[in-house]
N, C-alpha and C positions, 0 to 999 in steps of 0.2 A: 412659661416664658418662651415668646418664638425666635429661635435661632436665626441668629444675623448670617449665616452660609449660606451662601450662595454658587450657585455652580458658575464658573468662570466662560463663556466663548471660547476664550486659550485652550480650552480641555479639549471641548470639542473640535478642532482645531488640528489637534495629534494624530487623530487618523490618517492614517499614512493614503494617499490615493497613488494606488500602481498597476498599472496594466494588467492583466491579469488574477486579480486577487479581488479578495473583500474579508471584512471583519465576518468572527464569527457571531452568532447569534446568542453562544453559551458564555464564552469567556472573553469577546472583543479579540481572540488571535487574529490575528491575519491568515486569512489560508491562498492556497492554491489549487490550483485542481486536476484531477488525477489524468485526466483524458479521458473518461468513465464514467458520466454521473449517476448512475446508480454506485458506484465505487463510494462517491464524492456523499453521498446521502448515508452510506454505511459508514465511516470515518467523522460522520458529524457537519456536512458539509466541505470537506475538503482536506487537505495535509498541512499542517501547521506548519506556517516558514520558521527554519531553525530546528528542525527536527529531524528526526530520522526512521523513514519507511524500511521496513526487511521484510522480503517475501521470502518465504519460503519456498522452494522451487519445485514442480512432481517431478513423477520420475525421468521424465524424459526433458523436459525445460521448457518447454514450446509453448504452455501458456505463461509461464512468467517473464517468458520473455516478449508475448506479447504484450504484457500487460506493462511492461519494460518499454515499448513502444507506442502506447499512449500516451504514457509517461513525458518518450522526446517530442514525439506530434502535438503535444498539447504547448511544448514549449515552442515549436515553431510558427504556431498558430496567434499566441501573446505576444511575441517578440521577446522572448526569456533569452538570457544566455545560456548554453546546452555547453554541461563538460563529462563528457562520455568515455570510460572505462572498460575495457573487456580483454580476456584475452583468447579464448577458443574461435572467434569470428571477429573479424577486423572492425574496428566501430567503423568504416566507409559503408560496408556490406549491410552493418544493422541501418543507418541512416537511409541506405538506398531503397530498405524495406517499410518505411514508415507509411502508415494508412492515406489515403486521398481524403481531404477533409470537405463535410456538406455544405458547401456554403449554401446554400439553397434550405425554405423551410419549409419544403413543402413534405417532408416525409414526418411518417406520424409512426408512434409505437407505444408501449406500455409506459415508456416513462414520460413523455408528453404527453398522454392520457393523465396519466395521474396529478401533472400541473394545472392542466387546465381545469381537472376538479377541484384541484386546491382552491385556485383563484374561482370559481363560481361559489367555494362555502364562506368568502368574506361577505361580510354583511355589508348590506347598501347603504347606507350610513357613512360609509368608511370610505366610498367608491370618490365620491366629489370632493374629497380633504385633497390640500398640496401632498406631492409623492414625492420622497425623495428617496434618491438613491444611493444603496449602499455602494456601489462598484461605479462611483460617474466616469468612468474612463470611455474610450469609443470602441476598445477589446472585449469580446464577451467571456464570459467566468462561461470554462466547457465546453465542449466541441462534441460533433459527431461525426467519425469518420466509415468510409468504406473500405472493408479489406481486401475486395477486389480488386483494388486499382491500388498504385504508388505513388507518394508523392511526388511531386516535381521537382529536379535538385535547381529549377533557378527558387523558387520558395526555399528551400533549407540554406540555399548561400547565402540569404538575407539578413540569419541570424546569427550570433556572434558564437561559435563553438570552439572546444576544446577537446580533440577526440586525442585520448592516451592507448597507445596499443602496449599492454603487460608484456606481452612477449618480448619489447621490443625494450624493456626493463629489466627482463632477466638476460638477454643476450650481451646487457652492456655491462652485468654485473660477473662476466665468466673468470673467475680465479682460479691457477691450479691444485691451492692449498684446499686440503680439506676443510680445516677449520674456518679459514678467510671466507671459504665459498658458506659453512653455515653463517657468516655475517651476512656473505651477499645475498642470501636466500631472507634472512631477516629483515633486510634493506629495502626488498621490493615493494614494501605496504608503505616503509617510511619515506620511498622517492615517490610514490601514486601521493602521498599526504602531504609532502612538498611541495609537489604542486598543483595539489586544490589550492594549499596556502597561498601561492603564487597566483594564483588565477583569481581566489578572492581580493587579496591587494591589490594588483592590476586594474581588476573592475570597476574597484572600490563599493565592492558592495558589506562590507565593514559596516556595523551599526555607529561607529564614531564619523566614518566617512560619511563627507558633504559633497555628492556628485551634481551636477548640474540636471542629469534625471536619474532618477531610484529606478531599478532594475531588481528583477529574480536572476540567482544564478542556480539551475534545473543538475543536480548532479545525481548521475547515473551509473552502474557500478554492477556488473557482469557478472555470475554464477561464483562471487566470492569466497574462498573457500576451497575452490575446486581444484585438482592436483595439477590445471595449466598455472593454480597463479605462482608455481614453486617449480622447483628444478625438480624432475623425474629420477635424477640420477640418484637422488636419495632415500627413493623407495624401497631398496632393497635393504635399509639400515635399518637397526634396532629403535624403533622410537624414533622411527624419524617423524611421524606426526606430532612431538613435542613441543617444537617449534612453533607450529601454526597453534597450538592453544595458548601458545605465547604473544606471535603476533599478530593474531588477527583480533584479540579481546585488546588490545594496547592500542590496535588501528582504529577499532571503533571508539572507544572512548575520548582517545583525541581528536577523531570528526565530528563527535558531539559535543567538543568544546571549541571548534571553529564553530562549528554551526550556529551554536548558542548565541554567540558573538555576532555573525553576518547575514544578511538577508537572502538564505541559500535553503534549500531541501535537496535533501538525501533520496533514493531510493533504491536496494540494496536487493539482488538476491542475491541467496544461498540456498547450494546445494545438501540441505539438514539430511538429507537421507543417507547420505555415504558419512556420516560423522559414527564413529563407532562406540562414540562416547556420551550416553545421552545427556549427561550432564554438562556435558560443552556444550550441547546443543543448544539447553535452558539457559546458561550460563551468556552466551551471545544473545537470546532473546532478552532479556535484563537491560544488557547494553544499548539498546534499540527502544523509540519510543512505540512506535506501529509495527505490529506482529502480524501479519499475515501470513495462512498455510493453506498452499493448495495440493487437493489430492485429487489427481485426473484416476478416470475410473478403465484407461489405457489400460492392457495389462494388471488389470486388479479382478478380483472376486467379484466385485460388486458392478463389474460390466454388463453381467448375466441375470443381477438383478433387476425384477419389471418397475420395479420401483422407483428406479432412478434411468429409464428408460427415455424418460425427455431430456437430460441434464447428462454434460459432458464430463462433469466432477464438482466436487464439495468446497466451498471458502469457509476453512476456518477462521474465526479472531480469537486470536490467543492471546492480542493485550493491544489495551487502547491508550492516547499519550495523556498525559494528566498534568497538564500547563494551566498556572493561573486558577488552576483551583486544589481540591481535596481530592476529587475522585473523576474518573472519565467517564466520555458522556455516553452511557450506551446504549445501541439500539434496539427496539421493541420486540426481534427475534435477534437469535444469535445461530440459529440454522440457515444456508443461503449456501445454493448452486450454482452455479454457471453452466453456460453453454455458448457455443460460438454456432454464430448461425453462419448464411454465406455471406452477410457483407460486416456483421458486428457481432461485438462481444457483448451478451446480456448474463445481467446478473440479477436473481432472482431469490423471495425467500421459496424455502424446499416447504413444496408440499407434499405432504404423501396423502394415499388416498385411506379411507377408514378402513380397518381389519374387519372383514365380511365372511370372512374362512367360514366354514364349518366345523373346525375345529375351535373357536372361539363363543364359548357356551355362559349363559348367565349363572352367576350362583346357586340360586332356587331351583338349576335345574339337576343339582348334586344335592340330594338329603343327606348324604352322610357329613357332608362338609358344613350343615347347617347344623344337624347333631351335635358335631364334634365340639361347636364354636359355643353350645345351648342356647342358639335363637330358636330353636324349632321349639314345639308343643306337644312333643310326642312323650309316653313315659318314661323314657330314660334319659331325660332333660332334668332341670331342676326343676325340682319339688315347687317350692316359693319364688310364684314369677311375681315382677316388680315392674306393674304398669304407672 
């Protein structure tokens, strides 16, 4: 018997259309995108709105925090609201530094190569149907910028931002009680969480709020973690890292239940490397839907390796978000390097080249190890061979 269901227009309907964004391919999320599309291609297409990115940061910061700055270029590019966090650099300073974006298309590279093969393997057949578009807005999903050059502040005064300076949260928290001040040290994640709150009501970018146009709010969030977001003075105490694995796993949890709620992405680093606890470490990663870990090969061993002789350092994925389905989507390598060339950031899978050493010999050319194992045919093999 053939089922009277039918799919309604009204459904199709739901899809949200906003500047910036498009559904995904795997689960219908809505995404955004990173500033990065090779970033945006590793992720699945892009960063799920309502979720929460965490880089992990090397050792020095300077790619996640670039990477932290595509992040706001991409939102100044959409017309996103930008509400920026930091406390070792003034968020004015980071914003003065955002990339010059290409309007222009006449530049080509690996990852436009690889589009334009995409679109030549569709079959001709397919070429003459109606097209319709996932993202019909007039903003394009992704940008490419150059890092030579800075953006313009009359472009960044365009967009509607919210820069919070940390420091300027712990100076207002100064008590001379000892005990009061571990309050006011605990206070500093819950006023920066007070006012994403504030900034999402404001917006109204609330999943229940009915704004006149639907908006991204791009939230950004400075080397988290690190001994600027806390008062110094309590370094020298017993356990005074207690605290921060108190409140920084309580901060994140409740940003991923604003988040849940309103049409905002997170993107978060932290400095995992100074945590002396590795199981806080994992412990935050949980908390977090997108795990990202970069290891710059700065100062490392493996600077001196030829190996890794084209690539600046390693992009770990230590965990993918898992919305709207069972399991996350992931990609066909899970090995993948970066490197910053002079005007952009490319992201790459690692290749290495094949072991050619001389020290890398075939089995057969070791009889004893053939012996040992009794594939060989010699007499002190087994007796009853078994062809």
């Amino acid at each position: 018997m053939a089922s009277s269901f039918k799919k309604s227009n009204s459904e199709r309907s739901k899809i949200l259309q906003i500047a910036g964004t498009k559904p995904s391919l795997f689960n219908n999320q809505l995404l955004i995108s990173t500033g990065v599309p090779s970033f945006d291609n590793i992720l699945g297409g892009g960063v799920a709105v309502g979720s929460v990115v965490l880089i992990e940061e090397d050792s020095f910061g300077q790619y996640a925090k670039l990477f932290l700055q595509y992040f706001l270029a991409e939102s100044v590019m959409t017309g996103q609201s930008l509400f920026l966090a930091s406390a070792g650099i003034h968020p004015r300073n980071i914003l003065k530094d955002l990339p010059q974006p290409l309007l222009d298309e006449s530049h080509t590279d690996q990852e436009t190569t690889d589009v334009q093969l995409d679109q030549m393997k569709i079959a001709w057949r397919y070429q003459n149907q109606n097209k319709f578009e996932s993202n019909p807005t007039s903003v394009k999903f992704g940008h490419y910028y150059d890092l030579t050059q800075c953006m313009s502040e009359e472009l960044i005064e365009k967009v509607d931002t919210t820069l919070v300076d940390v420091n300027q949260l712990i100076d207002d928290s100064q008590i001379q009680d000892f005990d009061e001040k571990k309050e006011a040290e605990l206070s500093v994640y819950e006023k920066l969480l007070q006012t994403i709150q504030e900034t999402i009501v404001k917006g109204k970018f609330g999943t229940q709020d009915k704004p006149e146009k639907r908006n991204i709010l791009r939230i950004a969030l400075q080397s988290v973690g690190s001994p600027l977001w806390s008062d110094l003075s309590l370094s020298d105490v017993k356990n005074s890292y207690a605290e921060m694995d108190i409140t920084l796993p309580r901060f994140l949890i409740a940003l991923r239940f604003l988040l849940r709620s309103a049409f905002a992405v997170a993107m978060i680093t932290v400095p995992s490397h100074i945590f002396h606890d590795p199981d806080f470490g994992r412990r935050i990663e949980r908390l977090s839907d997108t795990v990202i870990q970069l290891e710059s090969f700065a100062d490392s061993k493996k600077s001196g390796n030829p190996l890794y002789k084209d690539y600046h350092g390693l992009l770990n994925i230590k965990q993918l978000p898992k919305l709207n389905s069972f399991k996350c989507q992931m990609p066909d390598v899970t090995d993948w390097a970066f490197k910053v060339r002079r005007k952009k950031l490319v992201i790459e899978k690692l290749h290495l080249p094949p072991d050619l050493s001389v020290s890398a010999s075939r089995p057969e050319d070791h009889p004893a190890i053939l012996s040992s194992t009794g594939m060989g045919c010699s007499s002190s093999g087994r007796k009853n061979l078994e062809f």
